[in-house]
N, C-alpha and C positions, 0 to 999 in steps of 0.2 A: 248222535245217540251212542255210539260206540266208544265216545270221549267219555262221555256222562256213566257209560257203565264201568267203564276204566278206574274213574275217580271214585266212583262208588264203593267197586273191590277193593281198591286202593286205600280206602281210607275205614272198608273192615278188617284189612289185613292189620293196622297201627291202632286200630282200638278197639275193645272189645265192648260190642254192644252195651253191657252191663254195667261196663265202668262209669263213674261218677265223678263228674267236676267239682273237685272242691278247692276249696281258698286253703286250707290246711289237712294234715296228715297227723295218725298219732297212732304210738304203741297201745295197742289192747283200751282205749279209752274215749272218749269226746273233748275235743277241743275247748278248751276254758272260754275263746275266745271266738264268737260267731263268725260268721263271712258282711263282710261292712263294718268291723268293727272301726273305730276310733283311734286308742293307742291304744298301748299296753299300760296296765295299773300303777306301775315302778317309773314311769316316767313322767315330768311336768308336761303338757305339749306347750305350754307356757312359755317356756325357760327362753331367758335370753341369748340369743346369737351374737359370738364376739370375743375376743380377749385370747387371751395365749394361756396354757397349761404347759407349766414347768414341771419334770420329773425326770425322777433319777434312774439309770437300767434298773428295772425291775430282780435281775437275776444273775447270773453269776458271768454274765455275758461281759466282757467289761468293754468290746470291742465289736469290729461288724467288717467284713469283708465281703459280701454280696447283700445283696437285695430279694437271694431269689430263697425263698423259705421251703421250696420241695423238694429239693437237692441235699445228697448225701454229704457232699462236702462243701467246707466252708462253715461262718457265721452270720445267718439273719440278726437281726435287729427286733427284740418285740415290737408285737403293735402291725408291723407288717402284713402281715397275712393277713388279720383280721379288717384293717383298716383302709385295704390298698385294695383288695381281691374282694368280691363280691361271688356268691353261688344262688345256686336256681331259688334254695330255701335258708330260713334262716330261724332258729328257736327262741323259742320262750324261756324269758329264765322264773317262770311260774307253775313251770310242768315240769316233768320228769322227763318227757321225748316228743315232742309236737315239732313239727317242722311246719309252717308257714310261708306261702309265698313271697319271695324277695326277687328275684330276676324274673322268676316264673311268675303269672298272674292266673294259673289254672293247672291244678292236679289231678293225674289221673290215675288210677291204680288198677289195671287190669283184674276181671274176678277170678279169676285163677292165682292172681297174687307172682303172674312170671315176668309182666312188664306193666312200667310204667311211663306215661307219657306226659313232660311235661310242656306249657304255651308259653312263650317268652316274652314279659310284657314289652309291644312295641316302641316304650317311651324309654329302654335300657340304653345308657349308650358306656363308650369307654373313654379314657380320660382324653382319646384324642381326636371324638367325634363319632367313634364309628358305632355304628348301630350294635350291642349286644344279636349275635344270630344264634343258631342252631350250628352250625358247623362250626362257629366260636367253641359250644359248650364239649362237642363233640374232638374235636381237639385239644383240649384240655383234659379232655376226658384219654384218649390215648395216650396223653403225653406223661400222665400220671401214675398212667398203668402202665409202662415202659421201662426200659433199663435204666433211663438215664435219671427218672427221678427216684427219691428216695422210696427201699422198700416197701416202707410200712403200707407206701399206697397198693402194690399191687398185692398185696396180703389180706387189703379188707376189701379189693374188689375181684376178692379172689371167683366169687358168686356170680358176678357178671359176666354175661356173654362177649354183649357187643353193645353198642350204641349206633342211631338210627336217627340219620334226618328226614324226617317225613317232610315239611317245610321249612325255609327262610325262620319259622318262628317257632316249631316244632320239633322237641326232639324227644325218641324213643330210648328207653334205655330197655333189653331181653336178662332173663337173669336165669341162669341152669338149673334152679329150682326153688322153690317157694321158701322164702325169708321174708319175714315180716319189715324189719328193719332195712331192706332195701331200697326202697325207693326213698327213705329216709337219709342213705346212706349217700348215694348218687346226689340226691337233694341237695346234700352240704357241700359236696365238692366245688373247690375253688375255683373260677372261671378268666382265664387271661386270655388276651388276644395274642395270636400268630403271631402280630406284628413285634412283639415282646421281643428284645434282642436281635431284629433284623436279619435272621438266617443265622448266628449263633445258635452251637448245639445248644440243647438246652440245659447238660448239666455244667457250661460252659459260661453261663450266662454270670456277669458278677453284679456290677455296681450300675449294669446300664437302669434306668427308670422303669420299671413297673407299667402294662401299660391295661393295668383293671378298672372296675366300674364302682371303687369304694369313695363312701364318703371322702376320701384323703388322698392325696397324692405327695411323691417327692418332695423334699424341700430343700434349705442348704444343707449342707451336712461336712463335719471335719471326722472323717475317721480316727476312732478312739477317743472321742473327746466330743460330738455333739451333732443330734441327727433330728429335723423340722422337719414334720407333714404338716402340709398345707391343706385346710379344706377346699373342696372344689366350690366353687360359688354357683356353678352349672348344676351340680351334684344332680341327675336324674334323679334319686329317689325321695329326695329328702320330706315330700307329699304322704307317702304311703304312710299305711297303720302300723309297719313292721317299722318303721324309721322315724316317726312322728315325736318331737321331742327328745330327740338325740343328737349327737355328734356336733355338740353347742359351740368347740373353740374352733375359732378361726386357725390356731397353730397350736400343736401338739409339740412339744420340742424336750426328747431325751438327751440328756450332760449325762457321760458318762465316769463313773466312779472305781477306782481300782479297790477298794476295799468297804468295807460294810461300816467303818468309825471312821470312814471321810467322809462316806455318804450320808451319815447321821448329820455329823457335824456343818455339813454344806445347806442340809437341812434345816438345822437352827439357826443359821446363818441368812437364811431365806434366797436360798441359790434354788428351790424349787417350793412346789406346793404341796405336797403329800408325801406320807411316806407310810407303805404298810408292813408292820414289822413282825418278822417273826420268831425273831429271838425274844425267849420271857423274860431271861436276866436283862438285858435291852431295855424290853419294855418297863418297869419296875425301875431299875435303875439310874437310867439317862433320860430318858423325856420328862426331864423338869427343868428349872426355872425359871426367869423373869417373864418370858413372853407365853410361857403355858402361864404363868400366874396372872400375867393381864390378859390373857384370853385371847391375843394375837395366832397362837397357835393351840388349836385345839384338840384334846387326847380324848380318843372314843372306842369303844370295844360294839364292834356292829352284829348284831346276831345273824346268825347264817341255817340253814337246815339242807346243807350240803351233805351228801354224803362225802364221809371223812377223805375219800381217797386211801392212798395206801403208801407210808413211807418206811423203810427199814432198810437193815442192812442184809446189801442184796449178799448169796453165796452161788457164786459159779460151779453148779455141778457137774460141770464139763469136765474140770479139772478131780483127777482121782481124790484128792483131800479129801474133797468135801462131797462124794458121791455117796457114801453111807449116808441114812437118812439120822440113822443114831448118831453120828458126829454133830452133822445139822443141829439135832436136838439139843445137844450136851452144849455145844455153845451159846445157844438160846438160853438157857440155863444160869448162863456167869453174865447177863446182864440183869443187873442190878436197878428198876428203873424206880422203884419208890423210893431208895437212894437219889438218885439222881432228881427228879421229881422234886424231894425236900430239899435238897443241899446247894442244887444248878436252875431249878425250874420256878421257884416259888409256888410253888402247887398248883401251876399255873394249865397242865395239860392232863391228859386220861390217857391212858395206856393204849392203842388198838391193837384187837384182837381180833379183828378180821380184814379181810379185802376192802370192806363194807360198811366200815365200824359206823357207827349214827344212823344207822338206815335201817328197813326193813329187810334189806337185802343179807344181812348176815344170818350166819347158821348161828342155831342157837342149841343148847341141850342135844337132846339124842334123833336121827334123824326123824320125823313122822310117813304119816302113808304118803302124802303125796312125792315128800320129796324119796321114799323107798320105791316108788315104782320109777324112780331114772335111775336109782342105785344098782336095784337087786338084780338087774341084766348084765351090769358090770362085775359081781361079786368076785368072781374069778380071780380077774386084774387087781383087785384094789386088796387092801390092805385091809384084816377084819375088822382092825380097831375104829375101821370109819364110821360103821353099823353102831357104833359107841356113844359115848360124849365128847362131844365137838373139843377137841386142844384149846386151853386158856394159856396164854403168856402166862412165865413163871413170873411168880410174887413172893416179894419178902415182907410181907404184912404181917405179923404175929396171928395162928402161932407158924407160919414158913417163916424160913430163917435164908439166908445167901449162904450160909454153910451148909444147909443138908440140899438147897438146892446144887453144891458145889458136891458133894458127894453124891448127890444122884447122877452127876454130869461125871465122873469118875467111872461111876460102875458104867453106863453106857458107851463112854470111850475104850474100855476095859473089854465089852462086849465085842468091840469095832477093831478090836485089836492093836489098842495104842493102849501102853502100860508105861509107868514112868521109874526112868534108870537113866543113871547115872546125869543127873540133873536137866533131864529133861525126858517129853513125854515122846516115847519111842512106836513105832512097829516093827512087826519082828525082823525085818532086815535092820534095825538100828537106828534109821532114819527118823531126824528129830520133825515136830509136827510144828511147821513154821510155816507164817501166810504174811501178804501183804497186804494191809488197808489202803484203799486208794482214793483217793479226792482228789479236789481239784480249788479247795477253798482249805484254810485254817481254821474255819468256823465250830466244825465236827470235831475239832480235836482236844477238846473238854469233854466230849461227852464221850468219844471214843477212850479217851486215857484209863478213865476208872475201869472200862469192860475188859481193857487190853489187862492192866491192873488185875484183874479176877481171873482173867483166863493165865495168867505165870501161873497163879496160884493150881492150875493141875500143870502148871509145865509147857505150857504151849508158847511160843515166842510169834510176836508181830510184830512187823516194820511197817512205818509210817512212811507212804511216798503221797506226796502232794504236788501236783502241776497245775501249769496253766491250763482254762476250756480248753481250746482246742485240740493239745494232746490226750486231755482227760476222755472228751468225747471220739476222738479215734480208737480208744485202746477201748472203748470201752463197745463201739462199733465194729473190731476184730475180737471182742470180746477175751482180751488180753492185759486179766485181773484176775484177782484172787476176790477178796471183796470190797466193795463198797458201798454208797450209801444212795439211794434213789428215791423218787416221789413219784406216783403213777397219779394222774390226774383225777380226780374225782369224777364219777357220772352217776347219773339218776337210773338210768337204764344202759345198763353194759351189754352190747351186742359184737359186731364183729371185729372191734379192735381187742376183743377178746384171742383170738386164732394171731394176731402181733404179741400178744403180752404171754402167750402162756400153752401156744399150739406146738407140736414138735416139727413141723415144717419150718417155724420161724425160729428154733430154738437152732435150726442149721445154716441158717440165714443172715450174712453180716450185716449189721443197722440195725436188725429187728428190736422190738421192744423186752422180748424173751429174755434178758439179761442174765436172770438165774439157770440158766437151759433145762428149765420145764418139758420133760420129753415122755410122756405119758398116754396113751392112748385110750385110756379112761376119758384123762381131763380133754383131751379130743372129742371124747364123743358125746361130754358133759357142756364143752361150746356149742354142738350143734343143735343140743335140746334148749341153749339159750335163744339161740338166732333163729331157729325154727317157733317156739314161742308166740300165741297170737297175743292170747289175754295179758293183761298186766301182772294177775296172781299168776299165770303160769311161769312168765318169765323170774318174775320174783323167786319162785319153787327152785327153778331150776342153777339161777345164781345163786342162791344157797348150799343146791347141794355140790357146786362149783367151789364153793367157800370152804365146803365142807373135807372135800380132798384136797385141797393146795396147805391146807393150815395144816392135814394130816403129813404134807410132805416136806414138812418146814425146810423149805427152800429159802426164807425170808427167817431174818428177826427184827419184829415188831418194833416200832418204836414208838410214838403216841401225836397225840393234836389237840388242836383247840377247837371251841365250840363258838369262838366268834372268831372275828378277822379285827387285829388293831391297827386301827389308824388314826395318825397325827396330821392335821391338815393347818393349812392355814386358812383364818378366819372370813375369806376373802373368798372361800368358794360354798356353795350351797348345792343341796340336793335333792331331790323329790323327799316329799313328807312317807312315801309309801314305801319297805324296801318288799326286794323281790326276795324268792326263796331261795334261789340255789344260786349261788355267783362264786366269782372270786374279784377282791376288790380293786384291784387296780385295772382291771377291763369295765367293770361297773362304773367308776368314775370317770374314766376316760368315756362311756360311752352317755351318759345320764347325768354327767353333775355340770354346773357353768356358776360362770362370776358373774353378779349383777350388773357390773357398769364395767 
């Protein structure tokens, strides 16, 4: 009796009465998809099993020196993470924020909202036999919140306590105070076995195999030049409703390309099978003839209802330049983009003008009452013109013109105390106002020439430095630039990699995602009304009025996007009749499309 009452305590200490077992989890809304579902809409469960996918590095990666994607140093490989590593949950790309069980086969959410516990489905195993456990998940879980892996993780779990193995199949996660998106958060985290690198530290770990519970494992691979995941043929999951009509090729195999007109051209060549492009003058251009015209290779623009994401050219406020917010603005100013747009784009993109642009998530017009009552407590801190009309990107649409927008950027620098003498633009110690743009590709240097172009025109001088990844990504992880050019990832519900992108803790932080060093204690306390947030319109309110101070502090200048995704495929691959909402297409493909024979 004394066992039984043990077990009893024991198991109302790890779950609260109240809590409810569910198959899925969602931001402020209901599950699209029931408990016993089937597949998901966006996928055949049809599709045939087999054949190889050829493709080219995705990204500016051109090379890969580890395997291990959570580490600060070094070059993962895409595809990795997502394909090799498996976590407790896994989303929908039909919602905005539903997490769904994948390792886990039961959610539980405490009704206080401070823990979450989830059940490990028994049939989990990892690619070398072993049972998925709880003390797997849990270790994984430290090891990510640890020195040795990269920041970003122990930024977004900055909220979490501790983790807890209640059983062999059980594990607890305590959170220091109520966030809705937590257990959403924990949910996603990547899961690897101990056995991973054999007692190798972990940020130590390089080229040894991966040892997770993804569809994919290792395969050959020649460094710099061409890297095979195999599917597992065991693959524990491949049954489930979250995995049902996916992950159709036998072999995944990236060739990789030193520049973006080999990789086109290897393309037409049919050295791979897709390619999604995202240069306009490219698209327009080059993807034409004989076997676009016999329909061997087929051009398609795929509709999307992603939120835009957010791409521009970042400004390091770290550095005194560019700490006046009127500088910021003034150089905003001498980008030109319906120039650019006409002359470089074929009219091919829209301007963004927020964090959020395509969504409901952006600030629009003057703030209203809801999103005033997260404001009016901050009025102090902030800036009055945020109580205003939301900042639009400058436009030379008639009747603006890029001269009075060049003259407005004059009197503000003028304000900032940069005046221009003796052929160039000065502060009052003499010192001429010179920066450097920094990349790591030649791709940007069309678009950047004509801005740099407009910025001589008050006097300001920029150099052009261009490097290989690797050093680009370090300097830009000591954040040891002046500026350049970035893409924040798109999401439907932005929660705590918000406190990575824009907190002043991570703005002090090497690796962080803070690039701009966002140091703001407003925009701090405008994350926590995001992540505290139950409802869906609440959180929506509150990223708006998040939008509404960052665009006031123009740390960025805007650049623009597209309202589809274009890709070139060859005719030889097929894909579900239904697409999903929110993707991006080369994980879409790779995860959803297969060749018939």
């Amino acid at each position: 009796m004394r066992v039984l009452f043990f077990l009893l305590l024991l198991a109302s200490l790890f779950a609260s009465p109240s809590a409810i077992a569910e198959h899925a989890i969602a931001l402020g809304y209901t599950p699209k998809y029931p408990a016993g579902f089937s597949h998901f809409d966006y996928v055949n469960p049809a599709a045939r099993k087999g054949g190889e996918l050829l493709m080219a590095n995705p990204d500016r990666r051109t090379s890969f020196d580890t395997f291990n994607p959570f580490i600060l140093k070094g070059t993962a490989p895409a595809g990795v993470a997502d394909l090799i590593f498996e976590s407790l949950t896994t989303a929908s790309l039909d919602e905005p924020a539903t997490s769904y069980g994948l390792l886990a086969d039961d959610i539980r959410v405490a009704a206080d909202g401070l823990s979450v516990v989830f059940h490990i489905n028994p049939k989990a195993r990892f690619h070398n036999g072993d049972a998925v456990t709880a003390a797997d998940v849990k270790y994984s879980f430290e090891t990510l919140n640890g020195k040795l892996a990269a920041p970003q993780y122990a930024a977004a779990l900055v909220d979490v306590t501790r983790s807890e193995v209640v059983d062999k199949q059980t594990i607890r996660f305590v959170f220091k105070r109520k966030n809705p998106e937590l257990p959403q958060l924990v949910g996603a985290l990547p899961v690897f076995s101990p056995k991973w690198g054999d007692g190798t530290p972990f940020d130590k770990i390089g080229l040894q195999a991966p040892v997770g519970s993804g569809p994919y494992r290792i395969g050959p691979y020649d460094v710099g030049r061409q890297l095979t995941l195999l599917r597992d043929g065991g693959y524990w999951g491949r049954e489930l409703p979250v995995r049902r009509g996916m992950f159709n090729f036998d072999r995944l195999t990236w060739r990789f390309y030193k520049d973006d007109l080999a990789r086109l051209e290897g393309f037409k060549a049919g050295q791979f099978d897709f390619n999604v492009e995202n240069i306009s003058r490219s698209w327009v251009r080059l993807y034409h003839g004989p076997k676009f015209a016999s329909g061997q290779i087929i051009k398609r623009d795929f509709i999307h209802h992603n939120t835009a994401g957010f791409q521009g050219f970042m400004l390091n406020t770290r550095h005194p330049l560019f700490a006046d917010v009127r500088v910021r603005r003034a150089l905003g100013l001498a980008l030109d983009f319906d120039w650019l747009n006409r002359q470089l784009f074929y009219n091919q993109y829209v301007r963004t003008d927020s964090f959020y642009s395509n969504s409901d998530l952006a600030a629009t017009g003057t703030p209203g009452e809801a999103e005033l009552k997260l404001l009016a407590p901050l009025r102090k801190q902030l800036d009055p013109a945020v109580f205003g009309p939301v900042p639009m990107p400058a436009s030379t649409s008639p009747p603006r013109s890029l001269r009075a927008n060049l003259l407005a950027a004059r009197d503000l620098l003028a304000q900032a105390g940069w005046v221009y003498r003796d052929g160039a633009l000065r502060n009052q110690r003499g010192e001429p106002f010179v920066f450097e743009y920094l990349d790591d590709s030649p791709a940007m240097q069309r678009v950047v020439t004509p801005w740099i172009r407009n910025l001589q025109k008050l006097g300001i001088g920029v150099r052009i430095r261009s490097t290989d990844y690797a050093l680009y990504q370090k300097r830009l992880d000591g954040y040891d630039f002046d500026v350049t050019t970035l893409h924040y990832s798109d999401t439907q519900s932005p929660g705590n990699e918000l406190y990575d992108y824009f907190s002043s803790k991570a703005s002090r932080t090497n690796g962080s995602s803070n690039v701009a060093g966002v140091h703001d204690p407003a925009v701090d306390a405008l994350i926590d009304d995001v992540v505290r947030s139950e409802l869906r319109a609440e959180r929506v309110t509150a990223v708006r009025a998040l939008d509404r101070v960052l665009r006031h502090g123009y740390y960025t200048i805007p650049h623009w996007y597209s309202r589809t995704h274009r890709v070139a495929y060859q005719k030889t691959l097929q894909f579900p009749a239904t697409l999903p909402l929110y993707y991006s297409p080369a994980s879409w493909i790779v995860a959803t499309w297969w060749k018939p024979q």
